[in-house]
ChimeraX commands (.cxc) that place a marker at each C-alpha (Angstrom):
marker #1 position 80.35,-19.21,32.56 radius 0.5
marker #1 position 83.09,-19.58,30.44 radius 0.5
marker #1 position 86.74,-18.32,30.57 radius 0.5
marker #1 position 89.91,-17.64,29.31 radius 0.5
marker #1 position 92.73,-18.75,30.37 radius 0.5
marker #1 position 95.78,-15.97,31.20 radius 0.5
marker #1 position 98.64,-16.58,29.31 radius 0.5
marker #1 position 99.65,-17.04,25.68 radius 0.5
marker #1 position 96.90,-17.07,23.14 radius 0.5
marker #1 position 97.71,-18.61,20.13 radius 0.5
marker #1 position 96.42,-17.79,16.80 radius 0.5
marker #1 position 97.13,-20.40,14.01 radius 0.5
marker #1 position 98.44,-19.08,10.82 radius 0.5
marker #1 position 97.02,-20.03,7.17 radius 0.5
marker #1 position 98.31,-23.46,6.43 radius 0.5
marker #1 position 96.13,-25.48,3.70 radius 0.5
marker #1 position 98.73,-28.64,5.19 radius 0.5
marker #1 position 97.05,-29.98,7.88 radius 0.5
marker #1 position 99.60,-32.30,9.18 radius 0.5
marker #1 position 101.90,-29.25,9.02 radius 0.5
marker #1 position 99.23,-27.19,10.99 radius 0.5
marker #1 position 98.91,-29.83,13.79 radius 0.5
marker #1 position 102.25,-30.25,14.53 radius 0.5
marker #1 position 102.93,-26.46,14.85 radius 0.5
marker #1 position 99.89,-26.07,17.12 radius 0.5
marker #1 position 101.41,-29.17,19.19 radius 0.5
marker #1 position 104.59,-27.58,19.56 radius 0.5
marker #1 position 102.75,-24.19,21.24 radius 0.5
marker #1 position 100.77,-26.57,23.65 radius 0.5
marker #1 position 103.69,-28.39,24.46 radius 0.5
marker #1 position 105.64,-25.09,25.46 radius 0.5
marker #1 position 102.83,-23.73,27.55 radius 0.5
marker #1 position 100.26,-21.95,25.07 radius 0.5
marker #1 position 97.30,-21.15,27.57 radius 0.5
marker #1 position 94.58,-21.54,24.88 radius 0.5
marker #1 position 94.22,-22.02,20.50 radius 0.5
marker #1 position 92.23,-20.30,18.05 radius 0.5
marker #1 position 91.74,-21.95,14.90 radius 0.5
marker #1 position 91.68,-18.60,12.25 radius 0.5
marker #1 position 91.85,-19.37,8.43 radius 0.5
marker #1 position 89.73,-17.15,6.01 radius 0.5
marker #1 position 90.68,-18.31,2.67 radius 0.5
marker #1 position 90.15,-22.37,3.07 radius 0.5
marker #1 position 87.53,-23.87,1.47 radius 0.5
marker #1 position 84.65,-25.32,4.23 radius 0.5
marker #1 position 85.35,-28.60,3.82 radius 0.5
marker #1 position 89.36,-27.95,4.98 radius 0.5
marker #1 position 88.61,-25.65,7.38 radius 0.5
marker #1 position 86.54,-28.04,9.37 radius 0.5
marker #1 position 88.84,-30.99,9.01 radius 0.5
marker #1 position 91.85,-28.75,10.46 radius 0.5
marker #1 position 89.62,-27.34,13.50 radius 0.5
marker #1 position 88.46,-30.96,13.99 radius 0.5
marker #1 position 91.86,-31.99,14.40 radius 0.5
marker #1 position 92.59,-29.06,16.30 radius 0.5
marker #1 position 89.75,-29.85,19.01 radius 0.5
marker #1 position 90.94,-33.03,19.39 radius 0.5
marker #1 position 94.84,-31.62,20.07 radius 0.5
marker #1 position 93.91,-28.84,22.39 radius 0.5
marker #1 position 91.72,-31.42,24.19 radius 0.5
marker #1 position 94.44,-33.85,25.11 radius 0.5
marker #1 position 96.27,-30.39,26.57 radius 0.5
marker #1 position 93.28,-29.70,28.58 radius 0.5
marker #1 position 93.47,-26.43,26.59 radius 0.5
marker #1 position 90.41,-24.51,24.83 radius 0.5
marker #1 position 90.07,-24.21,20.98 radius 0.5
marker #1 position 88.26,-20.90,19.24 radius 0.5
marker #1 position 86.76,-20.93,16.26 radius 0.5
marker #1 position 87.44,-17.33,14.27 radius 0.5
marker #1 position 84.22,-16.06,12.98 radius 0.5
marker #1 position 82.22,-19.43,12.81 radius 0.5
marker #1 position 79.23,-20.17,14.94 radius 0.5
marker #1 position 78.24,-23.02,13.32 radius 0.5
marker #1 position 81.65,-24.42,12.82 radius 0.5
marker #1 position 82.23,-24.14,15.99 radius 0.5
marker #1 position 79.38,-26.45,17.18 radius 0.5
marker #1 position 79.82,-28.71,14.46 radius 0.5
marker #1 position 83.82,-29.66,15.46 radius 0.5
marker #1 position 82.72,-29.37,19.69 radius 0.5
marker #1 position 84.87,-26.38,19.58 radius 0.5
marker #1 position 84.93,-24.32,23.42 radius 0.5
marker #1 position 83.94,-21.32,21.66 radius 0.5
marker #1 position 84.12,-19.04,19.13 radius 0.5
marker #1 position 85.62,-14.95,18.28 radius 0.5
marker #1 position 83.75,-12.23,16.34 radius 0.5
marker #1 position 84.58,-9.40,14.46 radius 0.5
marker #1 position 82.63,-5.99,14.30 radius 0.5
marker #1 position 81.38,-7.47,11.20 radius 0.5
marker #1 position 80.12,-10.93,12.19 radius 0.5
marker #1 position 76.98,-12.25,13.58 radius 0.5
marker #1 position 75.64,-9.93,16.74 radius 0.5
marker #1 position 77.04,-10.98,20.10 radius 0.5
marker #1 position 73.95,-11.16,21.67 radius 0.5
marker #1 position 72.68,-13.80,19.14 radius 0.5
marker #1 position 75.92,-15.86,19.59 radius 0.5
marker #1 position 75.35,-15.60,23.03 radius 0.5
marker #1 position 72.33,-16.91,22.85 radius 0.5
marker #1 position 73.01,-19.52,20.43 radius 0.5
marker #1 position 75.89,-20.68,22.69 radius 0.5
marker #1 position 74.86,-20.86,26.05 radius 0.5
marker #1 position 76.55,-20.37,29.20 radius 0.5
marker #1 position 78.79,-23.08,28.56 radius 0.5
marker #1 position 81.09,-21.72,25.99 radius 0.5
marker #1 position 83.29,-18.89,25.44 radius 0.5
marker #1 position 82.40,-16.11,23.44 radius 0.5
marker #1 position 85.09,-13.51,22.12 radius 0.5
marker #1 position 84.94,-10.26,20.47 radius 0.5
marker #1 position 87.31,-8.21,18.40 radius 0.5
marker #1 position 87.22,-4.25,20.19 radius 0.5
marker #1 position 90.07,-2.37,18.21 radius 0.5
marker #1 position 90.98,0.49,19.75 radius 0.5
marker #1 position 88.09,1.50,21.07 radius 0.5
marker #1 position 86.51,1.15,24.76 radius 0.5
marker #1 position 83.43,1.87,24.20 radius 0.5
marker #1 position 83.22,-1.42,21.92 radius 0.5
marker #1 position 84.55,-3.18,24.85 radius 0.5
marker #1 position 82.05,-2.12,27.43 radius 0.5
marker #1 position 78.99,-3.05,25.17 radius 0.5
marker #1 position 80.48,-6.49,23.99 radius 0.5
marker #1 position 81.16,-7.34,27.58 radius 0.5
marker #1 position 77.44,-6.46,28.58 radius 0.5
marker #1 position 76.45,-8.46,25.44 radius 0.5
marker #1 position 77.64,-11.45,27.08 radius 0.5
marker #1 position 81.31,-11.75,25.70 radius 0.5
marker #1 position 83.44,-13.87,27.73 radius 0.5
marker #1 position 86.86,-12.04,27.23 radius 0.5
marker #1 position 87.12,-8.52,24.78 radius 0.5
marker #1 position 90.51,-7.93,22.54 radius 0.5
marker #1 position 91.64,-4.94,21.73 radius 0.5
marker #1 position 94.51,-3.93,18.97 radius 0.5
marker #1 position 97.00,-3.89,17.25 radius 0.5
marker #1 position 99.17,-3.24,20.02 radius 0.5
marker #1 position 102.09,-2.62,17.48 radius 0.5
marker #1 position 102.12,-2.71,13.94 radius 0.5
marker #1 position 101.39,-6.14,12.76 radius 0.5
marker #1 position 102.44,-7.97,10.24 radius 0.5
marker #1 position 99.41,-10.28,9.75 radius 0.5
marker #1 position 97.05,-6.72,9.31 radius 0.5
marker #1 position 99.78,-4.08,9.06 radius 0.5
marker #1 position 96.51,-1.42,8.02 radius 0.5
marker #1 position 95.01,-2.63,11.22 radius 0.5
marker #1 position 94.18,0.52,13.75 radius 0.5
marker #1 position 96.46,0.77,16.97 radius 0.5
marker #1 position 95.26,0.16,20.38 radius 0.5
marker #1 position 97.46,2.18,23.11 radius 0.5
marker #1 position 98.57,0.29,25.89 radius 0.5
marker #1 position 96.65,2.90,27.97 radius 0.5
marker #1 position 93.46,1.39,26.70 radius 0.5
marker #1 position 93.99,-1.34,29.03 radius 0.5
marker #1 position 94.27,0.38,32.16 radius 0.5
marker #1 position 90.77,2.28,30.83 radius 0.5
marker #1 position 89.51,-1.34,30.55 radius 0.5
marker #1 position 90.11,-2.92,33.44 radius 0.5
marker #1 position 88.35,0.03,35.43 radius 0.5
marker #1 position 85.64,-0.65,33.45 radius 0.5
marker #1 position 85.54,-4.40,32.11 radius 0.5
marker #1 position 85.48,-7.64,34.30 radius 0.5
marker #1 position 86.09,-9.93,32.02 radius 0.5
marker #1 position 90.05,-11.15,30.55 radius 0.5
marker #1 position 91.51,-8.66,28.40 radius 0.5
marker #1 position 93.48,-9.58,24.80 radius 0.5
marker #1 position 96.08,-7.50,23.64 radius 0.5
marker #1 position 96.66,-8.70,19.80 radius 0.5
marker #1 position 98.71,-6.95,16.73 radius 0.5
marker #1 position 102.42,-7.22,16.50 radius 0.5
marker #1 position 103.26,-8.34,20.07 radius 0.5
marker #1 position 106.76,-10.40,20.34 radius 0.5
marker #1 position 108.86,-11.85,23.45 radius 0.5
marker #1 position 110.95,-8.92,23.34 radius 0.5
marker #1 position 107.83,-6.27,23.74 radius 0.5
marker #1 position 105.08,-8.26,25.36 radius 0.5
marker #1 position 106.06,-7.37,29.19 radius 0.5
marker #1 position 104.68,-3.78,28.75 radius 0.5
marker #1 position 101.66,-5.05,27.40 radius 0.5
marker #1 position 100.33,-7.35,29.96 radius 0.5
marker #1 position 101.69,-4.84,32.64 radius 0.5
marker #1 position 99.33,-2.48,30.90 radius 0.5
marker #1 position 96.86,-5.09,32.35 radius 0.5
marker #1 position 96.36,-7.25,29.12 radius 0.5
marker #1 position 95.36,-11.08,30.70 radius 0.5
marker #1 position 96.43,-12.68,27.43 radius 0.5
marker #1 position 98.54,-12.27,24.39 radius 0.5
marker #1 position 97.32,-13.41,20.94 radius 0.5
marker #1 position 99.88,-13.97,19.20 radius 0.5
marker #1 position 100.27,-15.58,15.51 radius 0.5
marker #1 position 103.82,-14.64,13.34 radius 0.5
marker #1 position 106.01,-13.64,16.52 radius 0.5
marker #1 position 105.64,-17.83,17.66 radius 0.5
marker #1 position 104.94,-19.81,14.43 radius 0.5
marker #1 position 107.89,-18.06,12.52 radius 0.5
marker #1 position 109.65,-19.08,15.62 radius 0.5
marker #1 position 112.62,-21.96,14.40 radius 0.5
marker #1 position 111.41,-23.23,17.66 radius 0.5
marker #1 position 107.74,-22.82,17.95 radius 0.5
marker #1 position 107.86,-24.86,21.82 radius 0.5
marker #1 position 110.51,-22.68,23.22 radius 0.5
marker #1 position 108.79,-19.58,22.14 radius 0.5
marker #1 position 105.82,-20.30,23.53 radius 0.5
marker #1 position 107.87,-21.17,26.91 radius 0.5
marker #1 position 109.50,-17.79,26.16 radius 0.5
marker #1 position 105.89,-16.25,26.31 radius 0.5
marker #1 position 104.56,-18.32,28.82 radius 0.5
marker #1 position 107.24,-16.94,31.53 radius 0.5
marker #1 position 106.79,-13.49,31.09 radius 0.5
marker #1 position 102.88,-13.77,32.77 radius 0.5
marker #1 position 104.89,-16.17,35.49 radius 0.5
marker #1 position 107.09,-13.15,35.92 radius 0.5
marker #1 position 103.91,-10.95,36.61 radius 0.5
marker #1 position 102.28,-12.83,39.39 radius 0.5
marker #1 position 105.77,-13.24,41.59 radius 0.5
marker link #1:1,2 radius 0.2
marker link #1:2,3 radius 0.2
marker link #1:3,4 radius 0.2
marker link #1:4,5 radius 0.2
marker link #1:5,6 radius 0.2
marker link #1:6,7 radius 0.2
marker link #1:7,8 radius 0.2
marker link #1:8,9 radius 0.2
marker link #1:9,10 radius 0.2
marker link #1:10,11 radius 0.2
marker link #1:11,12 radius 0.2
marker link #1:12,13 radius 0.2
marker link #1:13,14 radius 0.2
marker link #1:14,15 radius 0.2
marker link #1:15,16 radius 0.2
marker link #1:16,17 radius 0.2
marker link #1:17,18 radius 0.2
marker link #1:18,19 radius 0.2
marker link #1:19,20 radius 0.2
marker link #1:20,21 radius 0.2
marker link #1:21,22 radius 0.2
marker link #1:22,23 radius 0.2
marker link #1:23,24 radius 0.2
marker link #1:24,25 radius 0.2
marker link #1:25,26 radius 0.2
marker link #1:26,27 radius 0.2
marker link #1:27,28 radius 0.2
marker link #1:28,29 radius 0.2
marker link #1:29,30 radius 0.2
marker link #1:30,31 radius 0.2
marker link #1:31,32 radius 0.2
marker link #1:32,33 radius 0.2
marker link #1:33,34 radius 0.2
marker link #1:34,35 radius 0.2
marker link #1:35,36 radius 0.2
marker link #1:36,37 radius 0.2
marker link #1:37,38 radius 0.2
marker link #1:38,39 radius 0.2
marker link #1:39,40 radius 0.2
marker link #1:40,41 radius 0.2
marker link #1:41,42 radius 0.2
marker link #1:42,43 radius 0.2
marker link #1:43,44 radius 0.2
marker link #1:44,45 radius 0.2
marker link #1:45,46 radius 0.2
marker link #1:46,47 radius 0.2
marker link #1:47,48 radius 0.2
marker link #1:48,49 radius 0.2
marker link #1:49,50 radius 0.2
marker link #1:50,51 radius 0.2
marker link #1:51,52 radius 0.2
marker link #1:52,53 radius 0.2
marker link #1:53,54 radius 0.2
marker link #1:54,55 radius 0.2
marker link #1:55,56 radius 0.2
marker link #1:56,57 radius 0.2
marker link #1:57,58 radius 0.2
marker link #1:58,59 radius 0.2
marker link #1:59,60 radius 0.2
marker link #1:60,61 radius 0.2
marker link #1:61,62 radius 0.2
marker link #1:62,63 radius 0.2
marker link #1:63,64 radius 0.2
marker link #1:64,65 radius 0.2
marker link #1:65,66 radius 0.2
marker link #1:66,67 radius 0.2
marker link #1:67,68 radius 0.2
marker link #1:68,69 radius 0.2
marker link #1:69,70 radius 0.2
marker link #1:70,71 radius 0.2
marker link #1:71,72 radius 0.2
marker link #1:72,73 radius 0.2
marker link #1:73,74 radius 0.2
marker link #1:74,75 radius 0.2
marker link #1:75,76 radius 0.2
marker link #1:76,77 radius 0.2
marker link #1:77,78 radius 0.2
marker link #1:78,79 radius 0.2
marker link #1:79,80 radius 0.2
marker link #1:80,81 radius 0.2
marker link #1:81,82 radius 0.2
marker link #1:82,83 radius 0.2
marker link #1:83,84 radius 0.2
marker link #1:84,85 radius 0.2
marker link #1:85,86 radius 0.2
marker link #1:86,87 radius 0.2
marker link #1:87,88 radius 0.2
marker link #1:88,89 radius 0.2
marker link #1:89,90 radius 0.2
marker link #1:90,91 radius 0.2
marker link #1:91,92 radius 0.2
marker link #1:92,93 radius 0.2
marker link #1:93,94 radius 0.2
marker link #1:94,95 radius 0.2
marker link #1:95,96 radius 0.2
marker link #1:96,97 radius 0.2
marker link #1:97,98 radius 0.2
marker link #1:98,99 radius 0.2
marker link #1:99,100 radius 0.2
marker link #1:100,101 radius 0.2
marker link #1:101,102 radius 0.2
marker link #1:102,103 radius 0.2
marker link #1:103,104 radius 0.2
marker link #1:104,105 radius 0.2
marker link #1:105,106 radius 0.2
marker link #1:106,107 radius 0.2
marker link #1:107,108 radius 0.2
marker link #1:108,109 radius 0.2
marker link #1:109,110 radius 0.2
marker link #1:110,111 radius 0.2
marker link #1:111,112 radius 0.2
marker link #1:112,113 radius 0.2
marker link #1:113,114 radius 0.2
marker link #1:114,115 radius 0.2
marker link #1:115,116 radius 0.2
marker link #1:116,117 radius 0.2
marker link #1:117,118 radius 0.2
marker link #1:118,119 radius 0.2
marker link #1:119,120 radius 0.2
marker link #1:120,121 radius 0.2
marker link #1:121,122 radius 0.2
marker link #1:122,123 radius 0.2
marker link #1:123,124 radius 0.2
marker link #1:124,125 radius 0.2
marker link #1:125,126 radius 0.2
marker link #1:126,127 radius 0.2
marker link #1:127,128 radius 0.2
marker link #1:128,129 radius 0.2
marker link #1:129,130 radius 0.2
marker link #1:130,131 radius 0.2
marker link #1:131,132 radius 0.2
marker link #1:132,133 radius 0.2
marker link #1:133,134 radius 0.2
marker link #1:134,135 radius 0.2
marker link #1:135,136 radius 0.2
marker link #1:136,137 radius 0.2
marker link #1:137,138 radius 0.2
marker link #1:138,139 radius 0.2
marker link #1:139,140 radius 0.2
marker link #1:140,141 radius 0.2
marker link #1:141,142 radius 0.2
marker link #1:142,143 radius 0.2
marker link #1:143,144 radius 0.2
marker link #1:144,145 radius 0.2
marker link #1:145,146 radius 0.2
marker link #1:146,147 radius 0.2
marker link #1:147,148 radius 0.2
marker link #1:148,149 radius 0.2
marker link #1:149,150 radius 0.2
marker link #1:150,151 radius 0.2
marker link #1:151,152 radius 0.2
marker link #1:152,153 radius 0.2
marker link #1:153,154 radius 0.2
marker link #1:154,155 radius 0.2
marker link #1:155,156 radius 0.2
marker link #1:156,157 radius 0.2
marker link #1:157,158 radius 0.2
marker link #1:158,159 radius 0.2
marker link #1:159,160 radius 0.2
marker link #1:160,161 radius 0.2
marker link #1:161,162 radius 0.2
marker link #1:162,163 radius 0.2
marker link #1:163,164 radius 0.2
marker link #1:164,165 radius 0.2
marker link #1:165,166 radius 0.2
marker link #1:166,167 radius 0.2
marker link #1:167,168 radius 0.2
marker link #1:168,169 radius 0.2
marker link #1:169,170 radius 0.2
marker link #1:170,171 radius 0.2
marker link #1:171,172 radius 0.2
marker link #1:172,173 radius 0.2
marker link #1:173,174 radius 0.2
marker link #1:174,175 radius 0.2
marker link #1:175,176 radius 0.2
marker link #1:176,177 radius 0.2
marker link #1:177,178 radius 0.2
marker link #1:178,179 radius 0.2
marker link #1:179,180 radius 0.2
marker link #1:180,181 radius 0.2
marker link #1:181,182 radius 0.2
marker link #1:182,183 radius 0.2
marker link #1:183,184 radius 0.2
marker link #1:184,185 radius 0.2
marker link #1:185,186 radius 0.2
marker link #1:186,187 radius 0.2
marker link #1:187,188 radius 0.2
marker link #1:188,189 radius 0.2
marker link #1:189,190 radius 0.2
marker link #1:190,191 radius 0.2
marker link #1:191,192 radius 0.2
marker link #1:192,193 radius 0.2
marker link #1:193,194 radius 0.2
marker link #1:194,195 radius 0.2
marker link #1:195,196 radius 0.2
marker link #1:196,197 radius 0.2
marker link #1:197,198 radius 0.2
marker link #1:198,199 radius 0.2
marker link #1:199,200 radius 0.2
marker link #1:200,201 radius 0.2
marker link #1:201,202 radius 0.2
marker link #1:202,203 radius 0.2
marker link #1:203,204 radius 0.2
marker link #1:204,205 radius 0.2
marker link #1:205,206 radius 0.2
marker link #1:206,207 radius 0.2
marker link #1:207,208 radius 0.2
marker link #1:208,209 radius 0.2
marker link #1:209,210 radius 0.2
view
């Protein structure tokens, strides 16, 4: 089975430049991000599968694994590692199905545990729950306590995402919580320097293990 790395989870931001979009994702491998998920809802098809296809082939050279947001077939089209669904997307027991053992399989739990207990026994490979904070990306998104986590990990085995608003300066509470990875998206590209934020990130889940 599949898994997810512990660390910083990167989220790329809307870019239609894909040169642009590469070497930002470069710079969060390079400073330590633990794994990339390729999210753009607006781009036309044809874009969106020439960035993730260059985004495979990035992440790859890292040894690092790139999600696909929302996109099953995308996802086996590019040789993505796996993909991450939304209440609203395609079933995860289908997606399971359809993606075997081999990849990872994601799902988006808000606040709410009960979400994460039935994607989990659905066959997801890691559940995320938030926004943590208020969040710039979906400021009308609901908020996820950091209790939630501790809840979670009583009753969930696999990794648990904490996403929504997180930054260097708040993120230590968070994965103390018991939150396995970070997602994070405006807090590290808006970054002037996208490498040593990452690196920033990166050493707070060193801090936790010594």
């Amino acid at each position: 089975m599949a898994t997810l790395p512990r660390g910083l989870y990167t989220i790329t931001p809307d870019d239609a430049d894909t040169a642009r979009l590469t070497a930002l994702v470069r710079s969060a491998l390079a400073g330590g991000a633990a794994a990339v998920q390729y999210r753009n809802k607006t781009a036309p098809a044809a874009l969106r599968r020439e960035q993730a296809s260059a985004l495979v082939a990035l992440c790859r050279s890292y040894g690092v694994p790139l999600v696909v947001n929302d996109d099953v077939e995308l996802a086996f089209a590019v040789g993505a590692d796996g993909v991450h669904l939304g209440s609203e997307d395609t079933d995860l027991a289908s997606a399971r199905r359809r993606l075997g053992p081999a990849l990872l399989l994601g799902a988006s739990c808000y606040d709410r545990l009960a979400l994460g207990v039935a994607a989990a026994r659905q066959g997801a490979d890691y559940v995320a729950f938030g926004s943590v904070f208020p969040s710039p990306t979906k400021p009308a998104a609901v908020r996820a306590p950091l209790a939630l986590f501790g809840a979670a990990r009583r009753e969930i085995a696999q990794p648990l995402v904490a996403i929504g608003g997180i930054t260097v300066e708040n993120a230590a509470p968070v994965i103390a919580a018991g939150a396995d990875a970070i997602a994070v998206i405006s807090a590290l590209f808006d970054a002037p320097d996208v490498a040593a934020r990452a690196r920033a990130f990166q050493r707070l889940f060193e801090r936790q293990t010594t």
